[in-house]
N, C-alpha and C positions, 0 to 999 in steps of 0.2 A: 336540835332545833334552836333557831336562833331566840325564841322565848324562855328558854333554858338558861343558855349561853350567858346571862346575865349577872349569874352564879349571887356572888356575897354580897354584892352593895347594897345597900339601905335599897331599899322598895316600899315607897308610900303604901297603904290599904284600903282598897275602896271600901268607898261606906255604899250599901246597897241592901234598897227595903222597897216595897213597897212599888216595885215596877220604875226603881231611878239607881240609877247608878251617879257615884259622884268620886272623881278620882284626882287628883291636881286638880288645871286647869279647866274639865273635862264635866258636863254634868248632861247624861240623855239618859231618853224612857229607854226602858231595859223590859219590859212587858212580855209578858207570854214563858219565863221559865220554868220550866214545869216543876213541879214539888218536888218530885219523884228526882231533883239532880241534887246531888249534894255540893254545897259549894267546897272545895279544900284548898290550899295554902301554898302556893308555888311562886317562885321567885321569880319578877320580868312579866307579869303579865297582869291586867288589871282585874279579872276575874277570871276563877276556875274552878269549873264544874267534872262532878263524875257522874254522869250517866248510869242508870242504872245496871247498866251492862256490865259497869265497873270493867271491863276491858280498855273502855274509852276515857280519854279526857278533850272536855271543849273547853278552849283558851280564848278570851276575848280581852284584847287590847286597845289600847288607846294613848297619843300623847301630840302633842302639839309645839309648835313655832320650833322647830326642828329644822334646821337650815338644811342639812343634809337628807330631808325625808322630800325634799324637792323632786323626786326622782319619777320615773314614767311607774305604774304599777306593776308593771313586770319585774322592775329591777327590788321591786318590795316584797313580792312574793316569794323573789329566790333568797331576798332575807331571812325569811320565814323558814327557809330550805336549808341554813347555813348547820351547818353540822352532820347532816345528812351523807349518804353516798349511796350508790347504784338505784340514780334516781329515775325514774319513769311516767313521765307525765302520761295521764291517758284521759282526761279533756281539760279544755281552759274557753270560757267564753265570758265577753262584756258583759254585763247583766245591769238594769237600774239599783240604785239602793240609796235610799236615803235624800232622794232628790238628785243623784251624781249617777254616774258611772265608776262599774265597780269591777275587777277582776276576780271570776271564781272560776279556782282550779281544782284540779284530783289529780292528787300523786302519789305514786307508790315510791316509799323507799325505804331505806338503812339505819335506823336509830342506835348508835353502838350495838352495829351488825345482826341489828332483829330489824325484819321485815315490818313495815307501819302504812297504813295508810291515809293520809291528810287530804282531808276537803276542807277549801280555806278561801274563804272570802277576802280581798283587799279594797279598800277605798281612802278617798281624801277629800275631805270636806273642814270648810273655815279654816285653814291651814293646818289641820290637825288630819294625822294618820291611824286608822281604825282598821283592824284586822279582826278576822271570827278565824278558829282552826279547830278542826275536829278530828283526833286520830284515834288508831286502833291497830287491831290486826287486822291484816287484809282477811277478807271473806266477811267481814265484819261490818262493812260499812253503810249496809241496808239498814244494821240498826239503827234505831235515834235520829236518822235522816229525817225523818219530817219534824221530828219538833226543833232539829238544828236552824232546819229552813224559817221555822216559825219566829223563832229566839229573831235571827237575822231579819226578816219583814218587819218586825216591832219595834228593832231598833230608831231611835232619831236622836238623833245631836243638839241639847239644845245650846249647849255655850261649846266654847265660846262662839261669839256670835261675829261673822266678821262680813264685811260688804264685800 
């Protein structure tokens, strides 16, 4: 997965208390995490969480004024996909979020040839790019689903702020 992918370079640390999340550029409510996730320490992603399921991890991303993130949402999601193989979308629709429009999919696929499967929100808001990803093993994915959804409804962006 391309939040992976990001391997050894310096990775700033968000600071994140209190229902805010602040990472670069980057400062929105983060509300509604449930206790019960623990946050742990992965490279390429602006927070990440383990579910108590501990099968799962949810990745929540963020980063901004990115020439190259110019791109329609699809071609962001399959970012997300980069590393993957014998991939198998089985839904994708628009959805609101955050005042925008947003693309959430569910895919199954190949994580160095283990079966996973990723529910993963994408959007673009003030020139910045925000992703949620939630994966597992397939059969798996009923768990944590509602408070994934919750984590995502509560999100808002507040900086930067751009006209």
């Amino acid at each position: 997965m391309a939040v992976f992918a990001l391997g050894c370079r310096s990775v700033p640390v968000a600071r994140w208390g209190a229902g805010v999340v602040e990472y670069e550029r980057i400062v929105a409510d983060l509300p509604g995490v449930p206790a019960s996730w623990r946050r742990v320490k992965t490279d390429g992603a602006m927070l990440t969480f383990a579910p108590p399921e501990e099968r799962q991890l949810v990745l929540i991303n963020g980063r901004c004024g990115l020439a190259n993130d110019d791109v329609p949402l699809v071609s962001l999601t399959q970012q997300l996909l980069a590393g993957t193989s014998s991939r198998t979308m089985m839904r994708e629709e628009r959805v609101p979020f955050d005042g925008r429009e947003a693309l959430r999919s569910f895919y199954v696929a190949k994580l160095d040839g283990v079966p996973r499967f990723f529910d993963m929100l994408v959007a673009k808001k003030n020139n910045c790019v925000i992703d949620f990803v939630r994966t597992g093993p397939p059969g798996d994915d009923h768990n944590g689903r509602e408070a994934f959804e919750a984590v995502i409804a509560g999100f808002h962006l507040r900086l930067p702020e751009v006209p």
